[in-house]
N, C-alpha and C positions, 0 to 999 in steps of 0.2 A: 877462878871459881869453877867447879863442878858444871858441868852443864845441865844436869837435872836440877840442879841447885836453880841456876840460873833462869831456866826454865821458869819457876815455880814464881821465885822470885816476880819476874819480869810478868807473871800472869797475876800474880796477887796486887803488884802496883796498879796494872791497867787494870782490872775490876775496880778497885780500891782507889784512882786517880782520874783516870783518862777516859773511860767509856762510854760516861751521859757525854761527852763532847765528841763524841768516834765519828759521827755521822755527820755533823759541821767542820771537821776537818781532816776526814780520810782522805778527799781528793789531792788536797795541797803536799809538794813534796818539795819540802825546804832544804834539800840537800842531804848531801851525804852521811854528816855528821850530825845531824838535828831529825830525827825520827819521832820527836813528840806528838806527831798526827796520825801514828799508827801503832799498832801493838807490838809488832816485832813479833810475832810467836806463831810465825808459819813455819819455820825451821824446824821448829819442838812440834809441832801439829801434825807436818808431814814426817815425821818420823815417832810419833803416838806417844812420846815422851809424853805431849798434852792431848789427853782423849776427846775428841768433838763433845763427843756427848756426856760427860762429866763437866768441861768449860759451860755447856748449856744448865744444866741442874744448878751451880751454881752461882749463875748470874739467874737463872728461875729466882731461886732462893731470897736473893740478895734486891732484885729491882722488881717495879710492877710499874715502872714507868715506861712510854715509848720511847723515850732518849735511846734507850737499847736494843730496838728493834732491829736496829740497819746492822749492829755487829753481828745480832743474832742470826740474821739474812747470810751477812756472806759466809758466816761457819756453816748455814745449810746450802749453800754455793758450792760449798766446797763439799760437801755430802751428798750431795745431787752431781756433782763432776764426776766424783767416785765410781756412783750409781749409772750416772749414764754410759760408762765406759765399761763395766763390768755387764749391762745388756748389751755392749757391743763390742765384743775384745777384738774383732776383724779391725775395726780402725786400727789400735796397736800393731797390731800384725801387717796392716799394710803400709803403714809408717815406717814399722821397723825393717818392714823386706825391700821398702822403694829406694832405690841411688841411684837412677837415671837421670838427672838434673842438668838441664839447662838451663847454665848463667855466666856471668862475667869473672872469670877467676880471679883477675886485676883487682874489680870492686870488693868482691866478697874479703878476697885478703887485706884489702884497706878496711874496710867495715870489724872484720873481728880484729885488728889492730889498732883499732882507734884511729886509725889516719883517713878516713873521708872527710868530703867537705863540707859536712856539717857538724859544726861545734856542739849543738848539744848532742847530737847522738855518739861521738868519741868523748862525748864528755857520762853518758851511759855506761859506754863500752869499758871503761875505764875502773868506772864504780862498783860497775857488774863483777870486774876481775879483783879490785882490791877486796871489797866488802864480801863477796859471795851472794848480793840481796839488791835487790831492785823494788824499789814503792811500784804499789799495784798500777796505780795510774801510768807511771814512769814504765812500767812493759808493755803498757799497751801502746803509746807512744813509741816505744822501740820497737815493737814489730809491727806498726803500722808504718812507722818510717823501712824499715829493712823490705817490706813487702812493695807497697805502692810507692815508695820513694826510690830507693835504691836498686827496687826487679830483683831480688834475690827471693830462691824459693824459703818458701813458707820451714818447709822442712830442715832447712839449713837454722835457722834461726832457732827453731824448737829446742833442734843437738844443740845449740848454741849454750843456751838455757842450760839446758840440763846438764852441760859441764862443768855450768860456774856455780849454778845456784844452788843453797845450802836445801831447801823446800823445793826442788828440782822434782815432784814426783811426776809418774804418767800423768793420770788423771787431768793432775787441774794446770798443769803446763802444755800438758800436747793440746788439750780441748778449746786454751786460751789462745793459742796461737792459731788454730782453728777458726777460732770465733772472729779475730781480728781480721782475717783471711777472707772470710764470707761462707766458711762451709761449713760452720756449724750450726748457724739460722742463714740458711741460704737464701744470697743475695744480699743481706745485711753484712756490709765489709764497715770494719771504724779506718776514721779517717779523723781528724783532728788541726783545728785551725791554729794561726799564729796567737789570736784571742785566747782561746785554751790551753794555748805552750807557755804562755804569758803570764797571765792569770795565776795557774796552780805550780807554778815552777817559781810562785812569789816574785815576778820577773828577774829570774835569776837567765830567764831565756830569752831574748824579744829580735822577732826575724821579721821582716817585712812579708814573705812570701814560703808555704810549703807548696813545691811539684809534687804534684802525685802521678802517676801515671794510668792510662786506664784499663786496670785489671782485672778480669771477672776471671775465676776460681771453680770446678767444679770438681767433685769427687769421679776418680775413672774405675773405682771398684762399685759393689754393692756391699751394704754395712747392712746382714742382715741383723735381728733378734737373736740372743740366746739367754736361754733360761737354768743351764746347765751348774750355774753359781746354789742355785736356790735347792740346788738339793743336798747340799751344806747345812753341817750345823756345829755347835761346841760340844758335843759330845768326846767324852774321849775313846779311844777306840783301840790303842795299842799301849806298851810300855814306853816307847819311844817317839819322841815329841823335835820336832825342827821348828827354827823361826828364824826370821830377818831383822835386819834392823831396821826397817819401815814398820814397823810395828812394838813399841818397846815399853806398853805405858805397864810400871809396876805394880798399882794398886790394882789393878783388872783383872792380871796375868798370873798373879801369884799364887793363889791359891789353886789355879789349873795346872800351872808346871809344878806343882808339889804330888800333882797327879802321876809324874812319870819318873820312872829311873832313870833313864837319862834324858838330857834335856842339850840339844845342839843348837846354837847360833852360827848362821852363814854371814858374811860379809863380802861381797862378789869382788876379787878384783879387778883390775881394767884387763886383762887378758880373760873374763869372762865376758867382760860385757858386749855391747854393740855398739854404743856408745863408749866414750873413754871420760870418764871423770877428771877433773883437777885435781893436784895433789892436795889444793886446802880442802874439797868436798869431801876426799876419802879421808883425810884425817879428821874431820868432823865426825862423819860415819863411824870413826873406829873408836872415837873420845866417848861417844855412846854407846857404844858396845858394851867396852871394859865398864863403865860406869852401870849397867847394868849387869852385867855377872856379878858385880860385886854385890848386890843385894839376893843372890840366889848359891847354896850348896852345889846344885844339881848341872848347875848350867855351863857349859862350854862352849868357845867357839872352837869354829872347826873351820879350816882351811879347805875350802870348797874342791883342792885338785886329793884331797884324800878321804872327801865321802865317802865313795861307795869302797874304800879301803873299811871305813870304820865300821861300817852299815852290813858289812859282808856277809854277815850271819842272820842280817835282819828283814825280815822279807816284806814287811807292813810297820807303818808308822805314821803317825799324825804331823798338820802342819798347820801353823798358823797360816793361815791365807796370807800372802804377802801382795795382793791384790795386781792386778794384769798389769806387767809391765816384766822388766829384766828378770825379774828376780825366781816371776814366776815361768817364764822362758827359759830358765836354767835348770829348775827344781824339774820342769816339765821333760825335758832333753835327758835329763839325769833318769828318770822314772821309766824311760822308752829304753834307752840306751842297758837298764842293771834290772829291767823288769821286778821294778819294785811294784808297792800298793803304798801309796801316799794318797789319804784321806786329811782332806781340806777341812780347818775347823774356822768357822765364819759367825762374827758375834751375828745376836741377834738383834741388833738394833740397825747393824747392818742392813743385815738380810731383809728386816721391815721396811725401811727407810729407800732403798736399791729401787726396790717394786715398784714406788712410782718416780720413777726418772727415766722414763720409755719414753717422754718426748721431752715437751721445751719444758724450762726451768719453769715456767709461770702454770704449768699443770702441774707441776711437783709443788710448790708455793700454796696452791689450794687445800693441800694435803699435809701441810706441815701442822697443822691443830692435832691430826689423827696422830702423826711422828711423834709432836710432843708428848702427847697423853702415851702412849707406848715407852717414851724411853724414858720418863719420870715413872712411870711404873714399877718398870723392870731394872733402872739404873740401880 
């Protein structure tokens, strides 16, 4: 099946099945092959296939019960990740420049091989590589065990992450590993008992004892503010239009890319990136791709090492914002390097929504009635 297909599919059952129950059994992760306690639709979300804020308008629409409050929380979780990373792209930056690491190479090679000595977490490792997807409880658990259990850096685990997983974006992967770590509400590290491996693993896990080790975490940069996102907007501004495939939802996009004559899609390969991808990540990537040109005349991808081959003659052109991370790390390199003019185009439910994610989640949270009313407005 189509992956937009499937997408859509998999989003209309969980509204339509699964969602007054999301919040009585999002924790529980019954394994591999039985996902009925979650939506499945971070894959299609971090790649815009499914838009935050259209999944919101139509569970608005659809409930006026709180059964759906907790789903509607963690999509603004995830929009608040977004936001809090795009006020502070220095974290990405010094993520992406640090490989100084001191650790146990023996372990870390047993750990990304499934061969350490604890079963459930080779039994993560494992699932992580066949499936591409990990339940949200099940990462936190794995990078609390990689961290306080096993002593491997934080950052190792992150790349870990973002090799396998199919929803592998900046944002809501670096920040959670973060979070588990203690540096993103500092001094709050998660740690997880045998009671809770137990419990939500259906005891499908039961250990007498987790080691932890005692580790306190603290940032060796400063992460200041910037505002330099917000002067962004969806205007269009050239003939010529770029975009990524983290960002791919059709019904949004369509009638802006019919704005330009030509219309480019990038898809990085592993000799762009800094990270290296898995070969099923990037062919997920590319299954989205092609499924999106195919609903557009105008659009092609382009083989990122013959940009500025095709661009040769063009000195200014627009981009969908592909939000801090790789993609725009290369667009950025690119823009210095062929002295282009690449203006960023940033929706605006974004750009509303971004502004209050300057500190913890629970001041962003106070402010989601104003978000609401804004993107029911203008959705």
């Amino acid at each position: 099946m189509p992956l937009i297909l499937d997408a859509q599919k998999k989003w209309d059952d969980f509204l339509e099945n699964k969602i007054t129950n999301y919040e009585k059994l999002r924790n529980f992760d019954y394994g591999p092959t039985n996902k009925s306690s979650v939506s499945k639709l971070s894959p299609y979300i971090s790649h815009r296939v499914l838009l935050e804020y259209e999944l919101l308008d139509e569970v608005k629409k659809k409930y006026h019960s709180q059964k759906i409050n907790k789903f509607v929380e963690e999509i603004y979780w995830r929009i608040y990740w977004q936001g809090w990373m795009e006020n502070r792209p220095k974290v990405w930056c010094n993520f992406i420049s640090e490989n100084n690491y001191e650790y146990d190479i023996e372990t870390y090679e047993k750990a990304i091989n499934g061969n350490s000595e604890l079963g459930f977490f080779n039994s993560w490792v494992n699932e992580l590589k066949t499936y591409n997807y990990l339940h949200n409880h099940t990462r936190m658990w794995f990078a609390s065990t990689w961290i306080f259990n096993l002593g491997l850096p934080w950052q190792l685990g992150a790349s870990f992450f973002f090799k396998h997983l199919y929803d592998g974006d900046a944002a809501s992967n670096l920040l959670s590993w973060r979070w588990v770590a203690g540096l993103q509400t500092k001094g709050k590290q998660y740690r997880f008992s045998p009671a809770n491996l137990r419990k939500f693993s259906n005891n499908r896990f039961n250990v007498e004892k987790i080691s932890n080790r005692q580790i306190f975490l603290e940032d060796k940069n400063q992460i200041p503010l910037d505002d330099e996102i917000y002067k962004s907007n969806m205007e269009p501004k050239s003939e010529t239009l770029i975009l990524f495939e983290n960002d791919l939802h059709v019904s949004t996009l369509e009638n802006i890319l019919r704005n330009y004559k030509s219309v480019f899609i990038i898809l990085l390969s592993n000799d762009q990136r800094k990270i290296k991808l898995s070969e099923a990540v990037l062919s997920f990537k590319q299954q989205i791709v092609l499924e999106f040109i195919k609903q557009f005349d105008n659009v092609t991808q382009i083989d990122p090492l013959k940009l500025n081959e095709t661009l040769v003659a063009i000195d200014q052109l627009d981009m969908i914002y592909p939000g801090v991370g790789e993609n725009n790390d290369f667009i950025n390199s690119f823009k210095k390097l062929n002295n282009k003019v690449i203006f960023n185009l940033v929706r605006d439910q974004d750009l509303f929504a971004w502004k209050f994610a300057k500190k913890g989640f629970f001041k962003f949270k106070e402010n989601i009635p104003k978000i609401n009313q804004y993107v029911f407005q203008n959705y």
